[in-house]
C-alpha positions as CSV (number, residue, x, y, z in Angstrom):
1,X,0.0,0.0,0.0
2,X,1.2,3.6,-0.8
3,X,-0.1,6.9,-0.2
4,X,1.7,10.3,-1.9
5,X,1.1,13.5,0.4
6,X,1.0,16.4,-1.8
7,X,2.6,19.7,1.0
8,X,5.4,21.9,0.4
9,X,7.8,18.6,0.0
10,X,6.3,16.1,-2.0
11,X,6.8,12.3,-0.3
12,X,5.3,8.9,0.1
13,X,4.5,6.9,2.6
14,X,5.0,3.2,2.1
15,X,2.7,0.3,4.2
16,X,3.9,-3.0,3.6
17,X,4.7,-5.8,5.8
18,X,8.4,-7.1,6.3
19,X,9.5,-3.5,4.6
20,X,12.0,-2.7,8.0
21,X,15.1,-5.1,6.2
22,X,14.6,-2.7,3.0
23,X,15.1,0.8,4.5
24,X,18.1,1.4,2.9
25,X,17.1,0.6,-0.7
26,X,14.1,2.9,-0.7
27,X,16.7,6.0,1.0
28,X,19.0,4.5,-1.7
29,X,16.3,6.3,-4.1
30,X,16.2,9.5,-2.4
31,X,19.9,9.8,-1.3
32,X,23.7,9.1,-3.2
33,X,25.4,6.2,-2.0
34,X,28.1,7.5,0.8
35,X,25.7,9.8,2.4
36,X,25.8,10.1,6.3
37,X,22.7,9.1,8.1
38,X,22.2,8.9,11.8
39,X,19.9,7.0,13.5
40,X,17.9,8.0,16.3
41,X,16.0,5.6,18.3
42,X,15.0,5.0,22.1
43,X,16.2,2.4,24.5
44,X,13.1,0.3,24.0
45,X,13.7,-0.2,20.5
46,X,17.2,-0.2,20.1
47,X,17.5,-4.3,21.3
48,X,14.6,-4.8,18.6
49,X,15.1,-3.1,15.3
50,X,18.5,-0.8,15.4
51,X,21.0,-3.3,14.0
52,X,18.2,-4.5,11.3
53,X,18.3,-1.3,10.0
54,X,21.9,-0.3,10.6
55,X,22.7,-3.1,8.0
56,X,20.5,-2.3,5.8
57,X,21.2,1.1,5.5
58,X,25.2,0.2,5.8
59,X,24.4,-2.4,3.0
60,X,22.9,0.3,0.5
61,X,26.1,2.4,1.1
62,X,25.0,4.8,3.5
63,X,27.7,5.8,6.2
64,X,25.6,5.1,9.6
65,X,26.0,6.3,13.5
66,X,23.2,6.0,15.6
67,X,22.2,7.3,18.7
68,X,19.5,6.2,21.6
69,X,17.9,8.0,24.4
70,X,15.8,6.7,27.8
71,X,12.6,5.6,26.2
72,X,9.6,7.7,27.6
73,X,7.4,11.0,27.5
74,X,10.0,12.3,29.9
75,X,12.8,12.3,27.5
76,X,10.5,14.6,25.0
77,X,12.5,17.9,26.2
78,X,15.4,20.7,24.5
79,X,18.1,18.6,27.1
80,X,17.3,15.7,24.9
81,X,17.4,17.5,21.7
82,X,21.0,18.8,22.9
83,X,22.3,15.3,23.0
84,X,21.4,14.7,19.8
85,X,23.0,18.0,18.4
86,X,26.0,17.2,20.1
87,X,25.9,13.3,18.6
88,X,25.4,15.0,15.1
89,X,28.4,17.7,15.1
90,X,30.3,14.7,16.6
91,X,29.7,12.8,13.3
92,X,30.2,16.1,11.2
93,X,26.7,15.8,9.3
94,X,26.3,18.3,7.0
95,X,23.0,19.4,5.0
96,X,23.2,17.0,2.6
97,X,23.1,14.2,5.4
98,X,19.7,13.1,6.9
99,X,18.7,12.0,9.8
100,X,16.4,8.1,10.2
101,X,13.5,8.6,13.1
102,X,13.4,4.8,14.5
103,X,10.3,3.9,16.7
104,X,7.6,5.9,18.0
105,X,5.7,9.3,18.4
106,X,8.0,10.9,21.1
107,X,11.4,9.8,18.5
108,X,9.5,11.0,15.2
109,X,8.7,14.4,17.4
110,X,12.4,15.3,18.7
111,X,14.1,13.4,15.2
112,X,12.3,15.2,13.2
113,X,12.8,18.2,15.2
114,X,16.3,18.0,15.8
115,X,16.3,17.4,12.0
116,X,14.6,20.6,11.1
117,X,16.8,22.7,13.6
118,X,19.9,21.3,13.0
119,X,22.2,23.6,10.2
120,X,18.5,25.3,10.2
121,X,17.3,22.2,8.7
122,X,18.4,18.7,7.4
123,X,16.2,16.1,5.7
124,X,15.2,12.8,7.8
125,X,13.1,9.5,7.1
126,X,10.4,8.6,9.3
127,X,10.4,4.7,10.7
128,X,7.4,4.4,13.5
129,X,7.3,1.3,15.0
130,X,4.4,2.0,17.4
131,X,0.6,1.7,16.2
132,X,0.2,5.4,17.3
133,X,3.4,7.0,15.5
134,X,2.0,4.7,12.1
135,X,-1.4,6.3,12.0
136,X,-0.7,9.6,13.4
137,X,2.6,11.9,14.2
138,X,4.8,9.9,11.9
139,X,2.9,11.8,8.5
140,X,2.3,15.7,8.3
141,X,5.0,17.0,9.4
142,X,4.7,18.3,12.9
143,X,8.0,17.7,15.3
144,X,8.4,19.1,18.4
145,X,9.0,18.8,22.4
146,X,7.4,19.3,25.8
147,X,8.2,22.1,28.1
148,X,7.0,21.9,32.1
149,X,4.3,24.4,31.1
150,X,2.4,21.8,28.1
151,X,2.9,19.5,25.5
152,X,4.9,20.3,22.1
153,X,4.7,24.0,23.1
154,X,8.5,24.0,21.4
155,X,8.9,22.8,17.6
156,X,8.8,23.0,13.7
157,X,7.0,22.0,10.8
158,X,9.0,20.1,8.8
159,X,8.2,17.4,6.0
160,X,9.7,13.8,6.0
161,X,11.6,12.4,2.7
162,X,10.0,9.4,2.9
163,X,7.8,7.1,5.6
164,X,8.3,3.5,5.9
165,X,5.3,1.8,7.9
166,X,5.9,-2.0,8.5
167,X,3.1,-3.5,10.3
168,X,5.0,-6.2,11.6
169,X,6.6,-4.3,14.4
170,X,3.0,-4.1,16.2
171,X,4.0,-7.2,16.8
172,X,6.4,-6.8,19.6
173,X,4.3,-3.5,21.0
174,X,3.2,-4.4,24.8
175,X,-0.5,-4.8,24.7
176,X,-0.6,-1.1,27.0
177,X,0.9,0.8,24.0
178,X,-1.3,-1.1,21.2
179,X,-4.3,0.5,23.0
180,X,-2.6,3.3,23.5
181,X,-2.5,3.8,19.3
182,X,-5.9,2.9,19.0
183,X,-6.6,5.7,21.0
184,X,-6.1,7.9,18.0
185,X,-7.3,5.4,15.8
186,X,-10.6,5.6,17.1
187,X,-10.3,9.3,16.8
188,X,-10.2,9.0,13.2
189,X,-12.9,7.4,13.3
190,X,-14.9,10.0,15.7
191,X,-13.3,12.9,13.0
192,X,-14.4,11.8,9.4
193,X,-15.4,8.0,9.0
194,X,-18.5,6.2,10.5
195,X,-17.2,3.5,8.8
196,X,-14.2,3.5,10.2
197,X,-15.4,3.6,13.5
198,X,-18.0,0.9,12.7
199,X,-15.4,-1.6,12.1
200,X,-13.5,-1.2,14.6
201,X,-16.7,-1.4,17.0
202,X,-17.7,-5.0,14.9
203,X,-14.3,-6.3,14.6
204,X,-13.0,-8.7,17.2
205,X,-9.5,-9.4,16.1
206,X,-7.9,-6.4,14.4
207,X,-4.7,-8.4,13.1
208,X,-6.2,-9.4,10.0
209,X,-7.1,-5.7,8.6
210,X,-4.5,-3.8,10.9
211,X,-3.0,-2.4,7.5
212,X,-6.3,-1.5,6.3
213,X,-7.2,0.1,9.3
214,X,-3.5,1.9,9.1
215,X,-4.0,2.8,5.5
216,X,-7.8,4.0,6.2
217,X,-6.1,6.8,9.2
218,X,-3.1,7.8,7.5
219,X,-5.2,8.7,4.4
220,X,-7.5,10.8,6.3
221,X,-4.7,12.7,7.8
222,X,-3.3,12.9,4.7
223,X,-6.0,14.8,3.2
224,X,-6.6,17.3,5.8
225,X,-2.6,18.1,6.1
226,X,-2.9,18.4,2.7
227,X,-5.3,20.8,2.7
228,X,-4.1,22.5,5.9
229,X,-0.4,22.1,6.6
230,X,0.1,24.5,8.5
231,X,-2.4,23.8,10.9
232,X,-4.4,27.2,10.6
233,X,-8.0,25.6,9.5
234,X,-9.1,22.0,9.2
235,X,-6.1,20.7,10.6
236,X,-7.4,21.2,14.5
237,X,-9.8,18.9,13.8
238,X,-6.9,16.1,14.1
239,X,-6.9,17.0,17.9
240,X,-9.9,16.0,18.7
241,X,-9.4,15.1,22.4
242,X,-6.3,16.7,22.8
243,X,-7.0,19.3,24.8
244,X,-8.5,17.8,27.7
245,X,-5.7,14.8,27.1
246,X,-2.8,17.2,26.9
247,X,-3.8,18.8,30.0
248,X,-4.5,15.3,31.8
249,X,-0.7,14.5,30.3
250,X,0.9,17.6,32.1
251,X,-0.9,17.1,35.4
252,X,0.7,12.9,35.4
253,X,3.9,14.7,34.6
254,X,4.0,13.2,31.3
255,X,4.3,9.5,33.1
256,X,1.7,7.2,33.9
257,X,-1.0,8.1,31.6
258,X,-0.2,7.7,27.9
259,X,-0.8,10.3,25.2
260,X,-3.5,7.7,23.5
261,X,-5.4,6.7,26.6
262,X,-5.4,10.9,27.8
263,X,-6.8,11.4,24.2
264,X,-9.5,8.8,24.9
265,X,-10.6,10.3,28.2
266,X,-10.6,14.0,26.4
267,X,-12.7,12.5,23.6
268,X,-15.3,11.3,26.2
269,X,-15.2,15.1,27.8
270,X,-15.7,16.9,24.8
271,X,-18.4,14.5,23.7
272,X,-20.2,15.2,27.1
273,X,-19.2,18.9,27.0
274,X,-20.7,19.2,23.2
275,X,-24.2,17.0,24.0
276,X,-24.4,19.5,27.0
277,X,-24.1,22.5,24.8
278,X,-26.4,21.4,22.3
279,X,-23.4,20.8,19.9
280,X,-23.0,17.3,19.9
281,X,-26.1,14.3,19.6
282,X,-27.0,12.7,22.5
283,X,-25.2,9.8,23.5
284,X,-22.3,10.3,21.6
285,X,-19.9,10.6,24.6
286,X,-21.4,6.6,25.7
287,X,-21.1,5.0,22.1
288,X,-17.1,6.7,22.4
289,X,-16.7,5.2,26.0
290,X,-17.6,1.9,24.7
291,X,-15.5,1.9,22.0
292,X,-12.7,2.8,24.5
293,X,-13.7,0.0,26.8
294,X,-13.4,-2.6,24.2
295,X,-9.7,-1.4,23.6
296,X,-8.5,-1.3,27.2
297,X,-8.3,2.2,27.4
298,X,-9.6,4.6,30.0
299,X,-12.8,6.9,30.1
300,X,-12.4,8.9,33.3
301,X,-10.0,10.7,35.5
302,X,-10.0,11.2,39.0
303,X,-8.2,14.9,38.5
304,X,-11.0,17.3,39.5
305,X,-12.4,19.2,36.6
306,X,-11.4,22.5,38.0
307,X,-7.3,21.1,37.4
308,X,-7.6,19.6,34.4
309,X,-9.5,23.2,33.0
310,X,-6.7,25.1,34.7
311,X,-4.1,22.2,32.8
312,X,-5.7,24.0,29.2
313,X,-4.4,27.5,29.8
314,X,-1.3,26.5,27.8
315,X,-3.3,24.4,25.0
316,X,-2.2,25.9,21.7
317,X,-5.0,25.8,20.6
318,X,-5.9,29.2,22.3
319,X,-6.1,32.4,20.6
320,X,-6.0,35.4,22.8
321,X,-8.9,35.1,25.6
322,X,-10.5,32.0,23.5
323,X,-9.9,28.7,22.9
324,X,-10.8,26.5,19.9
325,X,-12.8,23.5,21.0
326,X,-12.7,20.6,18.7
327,X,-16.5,18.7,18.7
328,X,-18.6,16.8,17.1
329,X,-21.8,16.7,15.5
330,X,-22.1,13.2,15.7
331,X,-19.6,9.9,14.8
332,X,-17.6,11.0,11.5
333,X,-18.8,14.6,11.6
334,X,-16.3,17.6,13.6
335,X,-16.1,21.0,13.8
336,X,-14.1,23.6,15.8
337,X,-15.9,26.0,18.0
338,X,-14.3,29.1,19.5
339,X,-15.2,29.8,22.9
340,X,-14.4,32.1,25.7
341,X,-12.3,31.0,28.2
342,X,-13.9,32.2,31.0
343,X,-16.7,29.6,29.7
344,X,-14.7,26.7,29.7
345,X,-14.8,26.0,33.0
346,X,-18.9,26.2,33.6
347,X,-19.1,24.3,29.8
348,X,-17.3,21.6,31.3
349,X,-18.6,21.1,34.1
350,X,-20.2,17.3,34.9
351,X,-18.3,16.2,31.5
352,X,-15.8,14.0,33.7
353,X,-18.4,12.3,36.0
């Protein structure tokens, strides 16, 4: 399967099982034999995938180094970033080096950012290797890091060469961080497909379709970055749930509560938030819960609302005094909704119980 997202760089993203071993053939296409590439990747998938590629890159000619930081939201900061500056001078890349993302969203984020920052800019190749990074932050372009004060308040936009998605490496994802992807996999389906969502409410055993269901989300994002790339229009509609879930992130500390299960919860708020409002048909928030239940992920936090509200005063999603609310009409059908911040709070309220 292939997709070709049309932005300011022009790339494809290739889904295909078993594709890992041939990484350095397709950057053989993009980049001259002798070219230095460095490899970022965490300490979780290091022992699983690092030498795999190495060789395959080192095998189509491509002068590798790697490096590997602690695995974990915590490591998603400008300290981090630093190291791998300092691992790139070491190697003496220059511009018309690139840098390979290995693993999931929180390596895509600071590769791709170090990538963009680095000799004010670079080119880099995005590998995820988490269900999460495969249908969401590995395509569009956004790279970035955490500050204490919110989530990816720091980064760039900047365009991968080239994504390689290989389904197989779901297969040695914990069970917490496959639910944790399916989090935003069931926000797809809340965002623009019914049908989506549908199957993945009928389907016992996801294995079967899991590229289907990869292809059917990166497609959709495709489209809206393609039509928004710069995230100033249709593109907030891909956070759906993110700003309750980013604030739920910053008040665990960024440990603990993972980025796709604080999405789910946030999805359930807003739902509840919208049917209060008028905004959003009734029962929408249950069928999401449900959903959410089936996949092992969370529906509810025990922050008190007034925290988590106070947790969105750095959502970037804010504009001045307001704050763009992403909701829904219904399953498959969003749209943003600019609202006071002073109304937040009393909006909210009862939309955690």
């Amino acid at each position: 399967m292939e997709l070709t997202v049309n932005t300011s760089k022009r790339y494809t993203i290739r889904i295909e099982r078993g594709a890992l071993d041939r990484i350095g053939a397709e950057c053989a296409s993009l980049f001259p034999p002798g070219t230095k590439a460095v490899i970022v990747t965490d300490t979780h998938v290091a022992p699983l995938y690092l030498e795999r590629v190495s060789t395959s890159m080192r095998n189509a000619g491509f002068d590798v180094t790697s490096c590997a930081f602690p695995a974990g939201e915590p490591s998603k900061r400008l300290s981090t970033i630093e190291g791998i500056y300092g691992h790139m001078a070491q190697a003496h890349i220059t511009r018309s080096d690139f840098v390979v993302a290995l693993g999931g969203g929180v390596t895509g984020d600071m590769a791709g950012f170090a990538a963009a920052s680095y000799l004010r800019g670079i080119p880099f190749v995005q590998v995820p290797t988490t269900l999460l990074s495969q249908v969401d932050s590995s395509v569009g372009g956004k790279t970035g890091v955490d500050l204490p004060q919110g989530k990816n308040l720091v980064g760039a936009f900047w365009q991968p060469s080239f994504v390689l998605i290989d389904p197989d490496t779901l297969k040695t994802l914990p069970p917490h961080f496959f639910a944790d992807g399916m989090g935003e996999v069931i926000k797809y389906g809340c965002i623009k497909s019914r049908a989506l969502f549908d199957l993945l409410a009928h389907t016992e055993d996801l294995e079967p379709i899991m590229d289907d269901v990869i292809y059917r989300c990166v497609d959709i994002k495709r489209n809206v970055v393609e039509h928004d790339e710069f995230d100033t229009g249709e593109r907030a509609l891909l956070n759906f749930g993110h700003t309750f879930g980013h604030a739920l992130e910053k008040l665990n500390h960024y440990e603990g509560l993972s980025h796709g299960a604080a999405v789910g919860i946030g999805m359930v708020m807003m739902a509840r938030l919208g049917e209060k409002a008028g905004w959003t048909a009734a029962g929408t928030a249950d069928t999401i819960a449900t959903i959410l239940k089936k996949y092992h992920l969370p529906v509810h936090s025990d922050f008190p609302l007034s925290h988590i509200v106070d947790a969105t005063a750095s959502d970037k999603k804010s504009i001045g005094s307001s704050i763009n609310l992403v909701l829904l009409e219904e399953i498959g059908q969003s749209f943003v909704q600019k609202v006071p911040r002073s109304e937040l709070a009393p909006l909210a309220e009862g939309c955690n119980e």
